[in-house]
Biopython code that builds the backbone (N, CA, C, O; Angstrom):
import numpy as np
from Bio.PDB.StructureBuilder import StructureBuilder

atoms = [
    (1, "UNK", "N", (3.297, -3.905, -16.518)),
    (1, "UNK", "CA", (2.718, -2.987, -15.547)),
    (1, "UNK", "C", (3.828, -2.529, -14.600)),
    (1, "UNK", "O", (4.693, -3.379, -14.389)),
    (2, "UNK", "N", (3.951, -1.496, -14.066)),
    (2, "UNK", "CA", (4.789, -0.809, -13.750)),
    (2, "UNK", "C", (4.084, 0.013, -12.178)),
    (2, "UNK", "O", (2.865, -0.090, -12.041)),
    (3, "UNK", "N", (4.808, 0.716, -11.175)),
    (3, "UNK", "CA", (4.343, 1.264, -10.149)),
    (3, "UNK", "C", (3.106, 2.223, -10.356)),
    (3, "UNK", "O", (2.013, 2.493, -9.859)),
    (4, "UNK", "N", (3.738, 2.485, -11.136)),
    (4, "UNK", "CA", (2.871, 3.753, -11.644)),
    (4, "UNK", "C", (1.645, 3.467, -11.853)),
    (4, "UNK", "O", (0.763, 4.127, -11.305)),
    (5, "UNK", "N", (1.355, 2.403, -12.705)),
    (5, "UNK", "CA", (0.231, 2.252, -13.628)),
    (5, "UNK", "C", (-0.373, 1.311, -12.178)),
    (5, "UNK", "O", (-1.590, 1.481, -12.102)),
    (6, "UNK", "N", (0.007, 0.645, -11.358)),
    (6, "UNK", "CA", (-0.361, 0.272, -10.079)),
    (6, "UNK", "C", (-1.118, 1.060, -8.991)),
    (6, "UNK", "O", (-1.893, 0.573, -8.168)),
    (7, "UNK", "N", (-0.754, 2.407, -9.125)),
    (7, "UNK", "CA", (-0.788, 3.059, -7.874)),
    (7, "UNK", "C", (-2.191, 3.777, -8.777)),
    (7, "UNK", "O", (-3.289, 3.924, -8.240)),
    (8, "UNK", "N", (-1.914, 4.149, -10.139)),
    (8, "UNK", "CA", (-3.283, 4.990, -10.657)),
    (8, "UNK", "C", (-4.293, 4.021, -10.301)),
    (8, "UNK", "O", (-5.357, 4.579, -10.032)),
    (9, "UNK", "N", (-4.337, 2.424, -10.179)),
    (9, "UNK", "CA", (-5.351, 1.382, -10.064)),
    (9, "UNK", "C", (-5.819, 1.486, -8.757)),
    (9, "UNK", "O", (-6.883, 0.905, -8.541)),
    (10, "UNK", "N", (-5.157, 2.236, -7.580)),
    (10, "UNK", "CA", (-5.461, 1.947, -6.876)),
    (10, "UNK", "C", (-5.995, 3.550, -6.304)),
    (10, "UNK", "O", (-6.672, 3.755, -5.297)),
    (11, "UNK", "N", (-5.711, 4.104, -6.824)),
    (11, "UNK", "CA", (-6.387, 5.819, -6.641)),
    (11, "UNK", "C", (-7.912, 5.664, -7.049)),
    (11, "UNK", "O", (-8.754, 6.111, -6.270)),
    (12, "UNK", "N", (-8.218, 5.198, -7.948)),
    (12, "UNK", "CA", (-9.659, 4.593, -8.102)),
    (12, "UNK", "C", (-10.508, 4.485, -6.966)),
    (12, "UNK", "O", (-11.639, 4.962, -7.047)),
    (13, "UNK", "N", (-10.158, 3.969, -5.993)),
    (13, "UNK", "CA", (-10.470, 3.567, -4.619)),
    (13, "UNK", "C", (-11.244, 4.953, -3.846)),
    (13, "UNK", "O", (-12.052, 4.847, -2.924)),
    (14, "UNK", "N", (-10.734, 6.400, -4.529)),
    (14, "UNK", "CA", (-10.937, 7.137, -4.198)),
    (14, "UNK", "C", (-12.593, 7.943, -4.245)),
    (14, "UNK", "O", (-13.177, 8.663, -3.434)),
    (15, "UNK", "N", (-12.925, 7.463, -5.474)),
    (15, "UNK", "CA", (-14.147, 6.828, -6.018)),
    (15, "UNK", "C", (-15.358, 6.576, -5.257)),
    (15, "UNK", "O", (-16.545, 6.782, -5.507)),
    (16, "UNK", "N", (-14.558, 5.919, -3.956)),
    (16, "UNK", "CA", (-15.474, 4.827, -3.351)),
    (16, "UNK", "C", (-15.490, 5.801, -1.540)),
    (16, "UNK", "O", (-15.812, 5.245, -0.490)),
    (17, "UNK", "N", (-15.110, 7.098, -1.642)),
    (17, "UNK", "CA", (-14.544, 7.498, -0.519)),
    (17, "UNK", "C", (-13.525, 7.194, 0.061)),
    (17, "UNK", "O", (-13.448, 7.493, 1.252)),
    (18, "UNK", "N", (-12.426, 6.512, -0.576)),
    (18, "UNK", "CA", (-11.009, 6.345, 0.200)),
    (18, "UNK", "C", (-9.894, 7.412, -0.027)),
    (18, "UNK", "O", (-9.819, 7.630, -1.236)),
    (19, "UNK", "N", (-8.850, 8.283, 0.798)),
    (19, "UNK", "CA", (-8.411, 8.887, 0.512)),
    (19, "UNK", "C", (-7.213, 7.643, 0.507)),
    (19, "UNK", "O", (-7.029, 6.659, 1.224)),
    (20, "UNK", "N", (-6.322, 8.367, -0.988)),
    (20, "UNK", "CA", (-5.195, 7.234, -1.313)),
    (20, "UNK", "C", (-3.846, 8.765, -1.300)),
    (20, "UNK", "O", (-3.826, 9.836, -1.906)),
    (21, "UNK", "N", (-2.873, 8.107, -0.270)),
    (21, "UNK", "CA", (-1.552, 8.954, -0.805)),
    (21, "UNK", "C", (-0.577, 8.343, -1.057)),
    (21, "UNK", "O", (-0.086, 7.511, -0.294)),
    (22, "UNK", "N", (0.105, 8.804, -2.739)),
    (22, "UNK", "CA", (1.346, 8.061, -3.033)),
    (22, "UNK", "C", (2.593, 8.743, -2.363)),
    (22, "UNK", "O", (2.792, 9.954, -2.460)),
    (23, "UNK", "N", (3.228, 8.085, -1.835)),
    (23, "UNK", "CA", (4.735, 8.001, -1.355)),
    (23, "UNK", "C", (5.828, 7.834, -2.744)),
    (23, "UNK", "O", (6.991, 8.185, -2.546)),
    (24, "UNK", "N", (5.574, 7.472, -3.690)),
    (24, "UNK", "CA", (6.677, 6.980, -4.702)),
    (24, "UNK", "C", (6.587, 7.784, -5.609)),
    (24, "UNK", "O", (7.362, 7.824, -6.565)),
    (25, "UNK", "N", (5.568, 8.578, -5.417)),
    (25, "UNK", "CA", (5.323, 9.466, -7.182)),
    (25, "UNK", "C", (6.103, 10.520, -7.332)),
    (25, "UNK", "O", (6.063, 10.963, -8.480)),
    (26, "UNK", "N", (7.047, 11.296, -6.348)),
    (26, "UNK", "CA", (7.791, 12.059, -6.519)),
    (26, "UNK", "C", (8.821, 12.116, -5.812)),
    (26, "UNK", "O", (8.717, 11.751, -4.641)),
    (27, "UNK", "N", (10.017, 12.554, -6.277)),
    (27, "UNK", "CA", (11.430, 12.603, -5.434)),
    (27, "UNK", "C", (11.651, 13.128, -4.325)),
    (27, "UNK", "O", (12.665, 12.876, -3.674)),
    (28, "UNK", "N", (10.792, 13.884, -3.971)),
    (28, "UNK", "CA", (11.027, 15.127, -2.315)),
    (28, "UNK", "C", (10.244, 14.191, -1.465)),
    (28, "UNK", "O", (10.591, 14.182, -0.284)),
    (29, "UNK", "N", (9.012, 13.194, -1.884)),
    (29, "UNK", "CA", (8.332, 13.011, -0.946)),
    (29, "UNK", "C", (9.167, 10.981, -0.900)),
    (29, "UNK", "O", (8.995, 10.295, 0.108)),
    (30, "UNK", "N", (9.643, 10.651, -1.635)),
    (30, "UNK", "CA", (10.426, 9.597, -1.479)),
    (30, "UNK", "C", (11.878, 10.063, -0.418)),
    (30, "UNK", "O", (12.577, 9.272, 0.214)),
    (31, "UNK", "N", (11.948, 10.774, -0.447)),
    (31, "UNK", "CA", (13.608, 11.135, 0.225)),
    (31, "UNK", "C", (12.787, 11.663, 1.932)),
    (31, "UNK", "O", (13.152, 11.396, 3.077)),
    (32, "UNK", "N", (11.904, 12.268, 1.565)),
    (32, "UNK", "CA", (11.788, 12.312, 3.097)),
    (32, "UNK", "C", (10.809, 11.111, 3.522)),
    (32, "UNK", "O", (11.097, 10.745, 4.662)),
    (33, "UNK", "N", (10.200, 10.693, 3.207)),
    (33, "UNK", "CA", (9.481, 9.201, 3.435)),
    (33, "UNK", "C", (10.378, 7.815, 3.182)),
    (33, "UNK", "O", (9.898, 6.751, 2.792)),
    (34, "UNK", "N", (11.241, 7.964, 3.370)),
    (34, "UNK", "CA", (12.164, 6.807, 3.376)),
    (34, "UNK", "C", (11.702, 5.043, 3.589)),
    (34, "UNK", "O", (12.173, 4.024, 3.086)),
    (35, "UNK", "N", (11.385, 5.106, 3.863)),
    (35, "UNK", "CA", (10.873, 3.738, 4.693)),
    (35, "UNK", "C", (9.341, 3.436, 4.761)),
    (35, "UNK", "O", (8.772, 2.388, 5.065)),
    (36, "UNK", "N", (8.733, 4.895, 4.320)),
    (36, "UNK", "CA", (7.161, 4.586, 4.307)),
    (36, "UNK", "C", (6.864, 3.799, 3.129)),
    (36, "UNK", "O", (7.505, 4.127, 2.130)),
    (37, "UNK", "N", (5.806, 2.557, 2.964)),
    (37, "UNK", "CA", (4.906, 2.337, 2.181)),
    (37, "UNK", "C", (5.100, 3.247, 0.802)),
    (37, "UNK", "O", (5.388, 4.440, 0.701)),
    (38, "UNK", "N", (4.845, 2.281, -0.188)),
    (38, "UNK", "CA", (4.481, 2.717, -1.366)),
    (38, "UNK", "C", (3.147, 4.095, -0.984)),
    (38, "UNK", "O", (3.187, 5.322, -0.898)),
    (39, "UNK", "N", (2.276, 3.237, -0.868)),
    (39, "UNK", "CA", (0.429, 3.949, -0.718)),
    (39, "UNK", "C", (-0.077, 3.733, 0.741)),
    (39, "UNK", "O", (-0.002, 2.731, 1.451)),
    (40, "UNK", "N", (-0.684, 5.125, 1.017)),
    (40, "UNK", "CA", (-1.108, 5.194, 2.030)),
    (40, "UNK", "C", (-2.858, 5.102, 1.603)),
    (40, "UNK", "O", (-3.332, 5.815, 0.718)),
    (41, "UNK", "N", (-3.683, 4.100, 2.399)),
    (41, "UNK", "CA", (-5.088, 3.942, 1.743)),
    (41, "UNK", "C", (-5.559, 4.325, 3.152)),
    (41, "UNK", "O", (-5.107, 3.683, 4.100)),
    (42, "UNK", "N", (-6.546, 5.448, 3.392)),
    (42, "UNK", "CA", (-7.495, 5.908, 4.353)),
    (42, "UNK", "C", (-9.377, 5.891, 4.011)),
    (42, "UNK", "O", (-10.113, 6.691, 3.434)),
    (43, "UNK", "N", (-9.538, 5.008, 4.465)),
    (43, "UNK", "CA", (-11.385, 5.321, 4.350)),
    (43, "UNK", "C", (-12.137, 3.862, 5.622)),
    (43, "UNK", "O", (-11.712, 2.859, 6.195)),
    (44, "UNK", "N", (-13.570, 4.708, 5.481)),
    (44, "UNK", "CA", (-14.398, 3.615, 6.174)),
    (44, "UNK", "C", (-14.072, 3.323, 7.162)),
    (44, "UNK", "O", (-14.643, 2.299, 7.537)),
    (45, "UNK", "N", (-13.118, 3.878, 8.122)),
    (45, "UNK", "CA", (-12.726, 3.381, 9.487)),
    (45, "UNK", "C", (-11.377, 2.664, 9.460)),
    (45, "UNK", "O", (-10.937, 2.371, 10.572)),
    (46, "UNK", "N", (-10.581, 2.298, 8.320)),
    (46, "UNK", "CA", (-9.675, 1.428, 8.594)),
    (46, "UNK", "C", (-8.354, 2.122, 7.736)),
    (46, "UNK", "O", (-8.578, 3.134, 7.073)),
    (47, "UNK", "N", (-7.012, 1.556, 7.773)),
    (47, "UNK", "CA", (-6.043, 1.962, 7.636)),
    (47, "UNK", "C", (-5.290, 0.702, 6.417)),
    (47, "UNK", "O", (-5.050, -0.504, 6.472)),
    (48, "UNK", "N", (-5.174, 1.443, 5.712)),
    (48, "UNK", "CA", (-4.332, 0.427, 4.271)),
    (48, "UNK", "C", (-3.119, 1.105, 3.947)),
    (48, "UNK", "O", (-3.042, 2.194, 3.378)),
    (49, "UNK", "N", (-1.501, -0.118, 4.629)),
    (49, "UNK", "CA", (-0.585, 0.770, 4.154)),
    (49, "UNK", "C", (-0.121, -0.388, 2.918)),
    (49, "UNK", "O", (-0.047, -1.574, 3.238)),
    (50, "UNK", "N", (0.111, -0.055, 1.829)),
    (50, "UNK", "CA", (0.721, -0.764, 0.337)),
    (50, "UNK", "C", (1.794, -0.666, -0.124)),
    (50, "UNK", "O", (2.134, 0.308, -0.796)),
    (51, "UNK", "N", (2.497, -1.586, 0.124)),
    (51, "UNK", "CA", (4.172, -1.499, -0.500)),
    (51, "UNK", "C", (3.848, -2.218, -2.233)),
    (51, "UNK", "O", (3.346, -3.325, -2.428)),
    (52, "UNK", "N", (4.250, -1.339, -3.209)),
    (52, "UNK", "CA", (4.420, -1.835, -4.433)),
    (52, "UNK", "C", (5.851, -2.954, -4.588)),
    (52, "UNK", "O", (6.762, -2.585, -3.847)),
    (53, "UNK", "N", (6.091, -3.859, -5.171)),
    (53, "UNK", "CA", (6.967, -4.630, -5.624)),
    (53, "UNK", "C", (6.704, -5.170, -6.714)),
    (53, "UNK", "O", (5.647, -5.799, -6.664)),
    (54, "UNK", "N", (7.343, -5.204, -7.937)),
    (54, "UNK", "CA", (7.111, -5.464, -9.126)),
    (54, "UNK", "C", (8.187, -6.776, -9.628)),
    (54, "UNK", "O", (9.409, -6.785, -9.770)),
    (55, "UNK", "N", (7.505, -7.485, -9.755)),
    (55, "UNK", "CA", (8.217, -9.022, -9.554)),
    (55, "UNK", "C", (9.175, -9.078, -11.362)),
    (55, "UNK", "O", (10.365, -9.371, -11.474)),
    (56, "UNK", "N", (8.691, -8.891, -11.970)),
    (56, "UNK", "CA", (9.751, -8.653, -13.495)),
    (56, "UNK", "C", (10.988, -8.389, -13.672)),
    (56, "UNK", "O", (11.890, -8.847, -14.373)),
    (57, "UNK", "N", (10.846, -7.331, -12.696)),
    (57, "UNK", "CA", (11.769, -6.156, -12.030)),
    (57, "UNK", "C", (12.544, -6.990, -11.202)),
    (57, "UNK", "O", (13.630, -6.727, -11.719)),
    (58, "UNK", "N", (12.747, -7.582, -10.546)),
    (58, "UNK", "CA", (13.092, -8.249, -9.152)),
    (58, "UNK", "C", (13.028, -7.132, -8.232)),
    (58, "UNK", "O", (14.063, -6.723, -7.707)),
    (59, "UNK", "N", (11.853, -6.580, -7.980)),
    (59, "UNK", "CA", (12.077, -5.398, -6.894)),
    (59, "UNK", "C", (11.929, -6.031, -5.758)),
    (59, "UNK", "O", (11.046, -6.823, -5.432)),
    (60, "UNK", "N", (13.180, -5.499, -4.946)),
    (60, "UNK", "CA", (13.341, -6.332, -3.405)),
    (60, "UNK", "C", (13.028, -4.944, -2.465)),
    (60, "UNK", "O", (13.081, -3.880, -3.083)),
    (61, "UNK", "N", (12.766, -4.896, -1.284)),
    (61, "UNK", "CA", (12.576, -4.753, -0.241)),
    (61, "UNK", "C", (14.189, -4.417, 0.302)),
    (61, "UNK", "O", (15.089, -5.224, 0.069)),
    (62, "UNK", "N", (14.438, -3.154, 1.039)),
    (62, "UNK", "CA", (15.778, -2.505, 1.340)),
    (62, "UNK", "C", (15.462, -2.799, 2.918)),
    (62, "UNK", "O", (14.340, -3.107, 3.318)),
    (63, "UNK", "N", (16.312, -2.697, 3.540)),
    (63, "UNK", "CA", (16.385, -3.172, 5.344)),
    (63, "UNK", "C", (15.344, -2.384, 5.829)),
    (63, "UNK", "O", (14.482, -2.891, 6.546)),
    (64, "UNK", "N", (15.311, -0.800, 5.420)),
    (64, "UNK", "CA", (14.404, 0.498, 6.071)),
    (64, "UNK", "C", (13.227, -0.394, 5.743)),
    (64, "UNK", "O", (12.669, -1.014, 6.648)),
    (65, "UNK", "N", (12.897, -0.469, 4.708)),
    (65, "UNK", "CA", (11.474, -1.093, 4.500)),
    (65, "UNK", "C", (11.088, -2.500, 5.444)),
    (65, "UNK", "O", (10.042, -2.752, 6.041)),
    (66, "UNK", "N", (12.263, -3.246, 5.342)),
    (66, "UNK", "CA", (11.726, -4.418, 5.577)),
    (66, "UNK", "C", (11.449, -4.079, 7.741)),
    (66, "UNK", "O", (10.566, -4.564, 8.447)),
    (67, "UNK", "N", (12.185, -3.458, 8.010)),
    (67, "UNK", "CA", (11.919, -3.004, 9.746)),
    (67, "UNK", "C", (10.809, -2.418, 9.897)),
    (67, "UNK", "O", (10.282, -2.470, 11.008)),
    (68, "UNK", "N", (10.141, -1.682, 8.778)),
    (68, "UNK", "CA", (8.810, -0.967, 8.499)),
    (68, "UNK", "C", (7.727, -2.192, 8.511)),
    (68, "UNK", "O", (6.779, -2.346, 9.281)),
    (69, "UNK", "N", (8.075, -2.863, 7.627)),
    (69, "UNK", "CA", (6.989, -3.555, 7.293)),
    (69, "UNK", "C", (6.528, -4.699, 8.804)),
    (69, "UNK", "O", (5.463, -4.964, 9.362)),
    (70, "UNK", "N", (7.766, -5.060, 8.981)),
    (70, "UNK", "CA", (7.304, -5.469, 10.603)),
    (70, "UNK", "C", (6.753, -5.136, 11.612)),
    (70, "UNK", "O", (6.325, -5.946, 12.435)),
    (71, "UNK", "N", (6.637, -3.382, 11.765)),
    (71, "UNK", "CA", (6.196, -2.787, 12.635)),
    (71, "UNK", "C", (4.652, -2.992, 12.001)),
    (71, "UNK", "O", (3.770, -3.588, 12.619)),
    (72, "UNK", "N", (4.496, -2.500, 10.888)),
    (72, "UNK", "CA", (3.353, -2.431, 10.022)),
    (72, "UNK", "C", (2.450, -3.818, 10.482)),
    (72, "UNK", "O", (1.350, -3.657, 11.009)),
    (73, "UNK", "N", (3.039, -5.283, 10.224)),
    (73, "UNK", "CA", (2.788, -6.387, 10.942)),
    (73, "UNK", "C", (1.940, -6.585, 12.024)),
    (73, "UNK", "O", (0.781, -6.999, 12.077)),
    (74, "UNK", "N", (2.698, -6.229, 12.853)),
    (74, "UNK", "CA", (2.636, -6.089, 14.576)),
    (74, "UNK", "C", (1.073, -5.518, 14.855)),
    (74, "UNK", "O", (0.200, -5.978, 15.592)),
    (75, "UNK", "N", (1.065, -4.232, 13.898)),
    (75, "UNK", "CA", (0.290, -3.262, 14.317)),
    (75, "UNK", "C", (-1.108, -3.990, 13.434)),
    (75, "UNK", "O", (-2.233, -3.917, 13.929)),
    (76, "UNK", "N", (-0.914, -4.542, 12.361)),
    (76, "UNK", "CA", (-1.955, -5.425, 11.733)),
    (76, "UNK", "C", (-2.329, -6.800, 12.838)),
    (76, "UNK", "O", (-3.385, -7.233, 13.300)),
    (77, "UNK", "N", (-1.336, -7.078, 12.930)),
    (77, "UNK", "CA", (-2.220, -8.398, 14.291)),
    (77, "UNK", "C", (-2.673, -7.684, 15.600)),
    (77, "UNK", "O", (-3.541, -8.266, 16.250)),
    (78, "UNK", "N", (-2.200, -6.508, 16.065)),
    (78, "UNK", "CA", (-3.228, -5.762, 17.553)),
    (78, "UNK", "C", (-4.138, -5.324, 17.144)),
    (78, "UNK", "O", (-5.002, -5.115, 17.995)),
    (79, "UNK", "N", (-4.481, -4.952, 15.753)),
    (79, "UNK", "CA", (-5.570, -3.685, 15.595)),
    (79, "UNK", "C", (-6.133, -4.275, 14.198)),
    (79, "UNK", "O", (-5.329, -4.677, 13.356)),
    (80, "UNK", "N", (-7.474, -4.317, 13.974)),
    (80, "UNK", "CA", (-8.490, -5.416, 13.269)),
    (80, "UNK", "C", (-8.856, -4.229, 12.036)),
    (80, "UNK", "O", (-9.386, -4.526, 10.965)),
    (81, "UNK", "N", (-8.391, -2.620, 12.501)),
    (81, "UNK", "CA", (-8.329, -1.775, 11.404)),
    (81, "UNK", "C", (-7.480, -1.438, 10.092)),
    (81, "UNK", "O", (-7.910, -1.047, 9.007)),
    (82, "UNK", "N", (-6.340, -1.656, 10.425)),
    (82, "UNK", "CA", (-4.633, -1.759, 10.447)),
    (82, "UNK", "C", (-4.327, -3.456, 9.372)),
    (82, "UNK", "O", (-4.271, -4.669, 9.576)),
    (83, "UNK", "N", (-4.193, -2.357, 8.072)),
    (83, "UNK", "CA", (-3.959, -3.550, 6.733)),
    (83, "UNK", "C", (-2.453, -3.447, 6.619)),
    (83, "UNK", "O", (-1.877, -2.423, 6.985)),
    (84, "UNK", "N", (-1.756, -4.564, 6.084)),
    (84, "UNK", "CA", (-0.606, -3.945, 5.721)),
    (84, "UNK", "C", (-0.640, -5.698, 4.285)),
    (84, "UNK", "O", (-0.876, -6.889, 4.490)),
    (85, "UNK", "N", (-0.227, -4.812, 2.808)),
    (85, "UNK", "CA", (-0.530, -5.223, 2.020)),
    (85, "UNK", "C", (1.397, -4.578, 1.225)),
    (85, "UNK", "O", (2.147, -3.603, 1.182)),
    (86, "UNK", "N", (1.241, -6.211, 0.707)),
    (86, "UNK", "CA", (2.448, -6.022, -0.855)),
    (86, "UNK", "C", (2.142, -6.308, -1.549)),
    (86, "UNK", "O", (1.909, -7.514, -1.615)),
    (87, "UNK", "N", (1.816, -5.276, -2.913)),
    (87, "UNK", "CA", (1.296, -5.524, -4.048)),
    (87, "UNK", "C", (1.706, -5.799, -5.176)),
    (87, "UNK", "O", (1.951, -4.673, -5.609)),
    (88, "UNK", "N", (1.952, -6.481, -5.951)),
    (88, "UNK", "CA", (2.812, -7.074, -7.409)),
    (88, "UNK", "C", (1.335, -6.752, -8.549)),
    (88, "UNK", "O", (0.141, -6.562, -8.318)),
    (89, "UNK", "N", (2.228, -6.822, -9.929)),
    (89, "UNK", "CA", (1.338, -6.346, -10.995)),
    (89, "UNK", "C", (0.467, -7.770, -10.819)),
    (89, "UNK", "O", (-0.562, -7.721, -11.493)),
    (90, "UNK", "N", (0.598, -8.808, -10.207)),
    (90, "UNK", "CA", (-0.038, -10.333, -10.350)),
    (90, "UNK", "C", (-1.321, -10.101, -9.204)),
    (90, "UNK", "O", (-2.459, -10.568, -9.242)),
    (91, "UNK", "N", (-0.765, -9.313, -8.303)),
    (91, "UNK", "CA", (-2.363, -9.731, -7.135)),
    (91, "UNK", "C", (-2.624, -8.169, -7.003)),
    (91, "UNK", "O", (-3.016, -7.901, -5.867)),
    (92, "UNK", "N", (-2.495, -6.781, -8.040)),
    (92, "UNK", "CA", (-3.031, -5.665, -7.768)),
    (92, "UNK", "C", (-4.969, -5.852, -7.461)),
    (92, "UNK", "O", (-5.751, -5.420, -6.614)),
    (93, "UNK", "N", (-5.036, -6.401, -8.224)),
    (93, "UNK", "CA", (-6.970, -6.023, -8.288)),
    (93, "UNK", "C", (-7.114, -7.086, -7.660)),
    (93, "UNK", "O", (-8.085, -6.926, -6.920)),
    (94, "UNK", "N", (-6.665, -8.152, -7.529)),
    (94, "UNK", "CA", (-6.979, -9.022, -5.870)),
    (94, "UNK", "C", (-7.500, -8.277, -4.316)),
    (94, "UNK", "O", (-8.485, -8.404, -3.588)),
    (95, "UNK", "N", (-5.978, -7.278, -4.288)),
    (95, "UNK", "CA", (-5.900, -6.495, -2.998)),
    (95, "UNK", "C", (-6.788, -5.527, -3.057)),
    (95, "UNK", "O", (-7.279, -5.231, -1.967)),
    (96, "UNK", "N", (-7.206, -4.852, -4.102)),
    (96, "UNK", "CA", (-8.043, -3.725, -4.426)),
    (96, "UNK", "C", (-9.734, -4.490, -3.792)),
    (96, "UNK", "O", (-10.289, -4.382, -2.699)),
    (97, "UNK", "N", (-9.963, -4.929, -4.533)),
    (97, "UNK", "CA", (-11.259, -5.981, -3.945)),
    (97, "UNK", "C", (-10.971, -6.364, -2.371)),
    (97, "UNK", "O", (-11.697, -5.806, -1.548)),
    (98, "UNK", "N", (-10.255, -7.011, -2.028)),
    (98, "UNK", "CA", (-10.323, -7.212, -0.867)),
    (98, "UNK", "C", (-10.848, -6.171, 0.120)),
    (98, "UNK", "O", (-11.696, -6.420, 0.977)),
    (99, "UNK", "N", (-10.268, -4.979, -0.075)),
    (99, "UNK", "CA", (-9.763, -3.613, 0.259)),
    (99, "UNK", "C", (-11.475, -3.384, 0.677)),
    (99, "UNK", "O", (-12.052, -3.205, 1.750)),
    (100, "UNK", "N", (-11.924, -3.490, -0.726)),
    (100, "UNK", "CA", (-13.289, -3.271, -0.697)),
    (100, "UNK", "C", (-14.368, -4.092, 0.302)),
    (100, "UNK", "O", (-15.310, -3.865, 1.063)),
    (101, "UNK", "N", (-13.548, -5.234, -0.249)),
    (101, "UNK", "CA", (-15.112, -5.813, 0.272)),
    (101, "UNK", "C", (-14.836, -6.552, 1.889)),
    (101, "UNK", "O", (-15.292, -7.552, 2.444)),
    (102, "UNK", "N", (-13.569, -5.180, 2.396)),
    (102, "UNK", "CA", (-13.991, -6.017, 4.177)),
    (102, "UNK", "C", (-14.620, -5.767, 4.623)),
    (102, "UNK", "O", (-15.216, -4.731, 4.326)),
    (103, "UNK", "N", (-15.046, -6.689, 5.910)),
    (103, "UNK", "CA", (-16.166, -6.139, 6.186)),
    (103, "UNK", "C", (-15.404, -5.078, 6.885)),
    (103, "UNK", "O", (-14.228, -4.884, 6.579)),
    (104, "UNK", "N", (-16.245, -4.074, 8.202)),
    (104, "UNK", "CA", (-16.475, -2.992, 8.440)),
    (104, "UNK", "C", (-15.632, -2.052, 8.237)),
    (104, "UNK", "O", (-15.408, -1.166, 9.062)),
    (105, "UNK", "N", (-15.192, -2.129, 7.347)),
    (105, "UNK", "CA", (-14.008, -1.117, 6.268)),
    (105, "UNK", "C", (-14.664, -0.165, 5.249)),
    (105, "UNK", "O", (-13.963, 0.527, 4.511)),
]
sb = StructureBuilder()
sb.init_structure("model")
sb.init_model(0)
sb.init_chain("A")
sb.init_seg("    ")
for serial, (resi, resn, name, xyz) in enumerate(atoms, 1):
    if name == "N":
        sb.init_residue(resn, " ", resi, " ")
    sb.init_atom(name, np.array(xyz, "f"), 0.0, 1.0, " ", f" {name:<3s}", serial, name[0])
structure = sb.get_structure()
């Protein structure tokens, strides 16, 4: 499993009323999104940002990201709306469910 085939799993979501935007699926929007999240997940009141990492791969985490993901953090422990999720081909439909079934999400 691969990003790709990750991120279509998680467009599904869309399904359910969530608007999902990929950051990785194309080159113009990777170069100016530098540091953003893989997937941006919007629905139900709450905020899902998704960094893909594909463990096979050894995909690591670059400094931009990793200063991102802290802020991302921060903003997940002040605000009870505010997800911040890393997803591997091992816990994709873990996080997907979760996603789903919070509560007032």
């Amino acid at each position: 499993m691969n990003k790709a085939d990750i991120a279509t799993k998680f467009k599904e979501l869309e399904k359910l009323g969530y608007k999902v935007l990929n950051f990785g699926d194309n080159r113009r929007t990777r170069i100016a999104s530098k540091d953003m999240t893989d997937l941006l997940i919007v629905g139900h009141g709450c905020v899902h940002f998704a960094e893909i990492k594909i463990i096979s791969t050894k995909d690591r985490f670059y400094e931009g990201q990793k200063k991102f993901a802290e802020k991302l953090k921060l903003a997940e422990r002040k605000n009870s709306k505010v997800f911040y999720w890393v997803v591997t081909e091992n816990n994709c439909k873990t996080i997907i469910n979760n996603i789903i079934l919070l509560p007032g999400c």
